[in-house]
C-alpha positions, 0 to 999 in steps of 0.5 A: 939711207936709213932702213924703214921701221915695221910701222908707219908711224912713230911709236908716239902716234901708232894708233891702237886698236880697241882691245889690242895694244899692238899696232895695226899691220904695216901697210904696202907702201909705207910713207918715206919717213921725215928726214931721212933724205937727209941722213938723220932719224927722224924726231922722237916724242912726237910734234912739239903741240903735242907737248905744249897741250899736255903741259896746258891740261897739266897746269888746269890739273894742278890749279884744280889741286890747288883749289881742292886742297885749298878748300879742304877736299870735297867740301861745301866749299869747293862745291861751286869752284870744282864744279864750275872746274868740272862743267868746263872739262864736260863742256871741253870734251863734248867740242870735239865730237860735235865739231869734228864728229857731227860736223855741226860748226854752229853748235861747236861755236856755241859748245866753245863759248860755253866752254870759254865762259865757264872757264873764266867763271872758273878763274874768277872763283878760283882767283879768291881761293888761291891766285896761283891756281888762277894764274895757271888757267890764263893760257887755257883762257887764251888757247879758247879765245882763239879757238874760238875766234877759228871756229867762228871763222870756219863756221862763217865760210861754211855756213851754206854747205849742207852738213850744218 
């Protein structure tokens, strides 16, 4: 058996606390680690989605690059794709705490298909400045899409519950 870390948790997934960089203090009774009944260490770099959802943010990045240098910088031209590009990410990041913060399932819905709207209003506009840059926001589109259709599903069997 393998001896058990100071830490619960694998050094990808240690929370911080804010103003701290160490991790919190080992708890009691720390949680068996995944795989050492069978005699190997458990896996480092974290869950695989962990992975992929870096690279999807990456290639939104890298296609917003491509448009920005495409374009010049931060020209009059750019003004609508890169703000388009920037009212999605907005969008984006106000769906999680709305859904996860606020519980409001109903409103996330509707920050989500803002947010798949926007992007492909991003890709469109994109498309004509630089293909490969659009290309690279067909996962995100597909990633929303279904996101989309299970926030609906989770809106739709919680609709009665008191919390939206």
């Amino acid at each position: 058996m393998l001896p058990r870390p100071s830490c619960p948790w694998p050094p990808p997934a240690r929370p911080r606390c804010p103003g701290n960089r160490a991790a919190p203090p080992p708890t009691a009774r720390a949680a068996p680690l995944r795989g050492s009944s069978l005699g190997r260490a458990p896996r480092e770099g974290g869950p695989s989605w962990r992975r992929r959802r870096w690279r999807r943010g990456t290639q939104r990045r890298y296609g917003s690059y491509l448009v920005w240098k495409e374009l010049g910088g931060f020209t009059e031209k750019a003004a609508v794709p890169l703000g388009l590009y920037a009212g999605q990410l907005a969008l984006n990041w106000a769906w999680t705490p709305i859904f996860f913060g606020a519980h409001k399932m109903g409103w996330g819905l509707a920050t989500l298909l803002l947010t798949t709207g926007t992007a492909t209003a991003t890709t469109a506009s994109w498309y004509h400045i630089n293909r490969t840059a659009a290309y690279l926001m067909v996962p995100y589109l597909a990633w929303l899409t279904m996101a989309s259709v299970l926030n609906y599903r989770i809106w739709k069997d919680n609709r009665n519950k008191k919390s939206e």
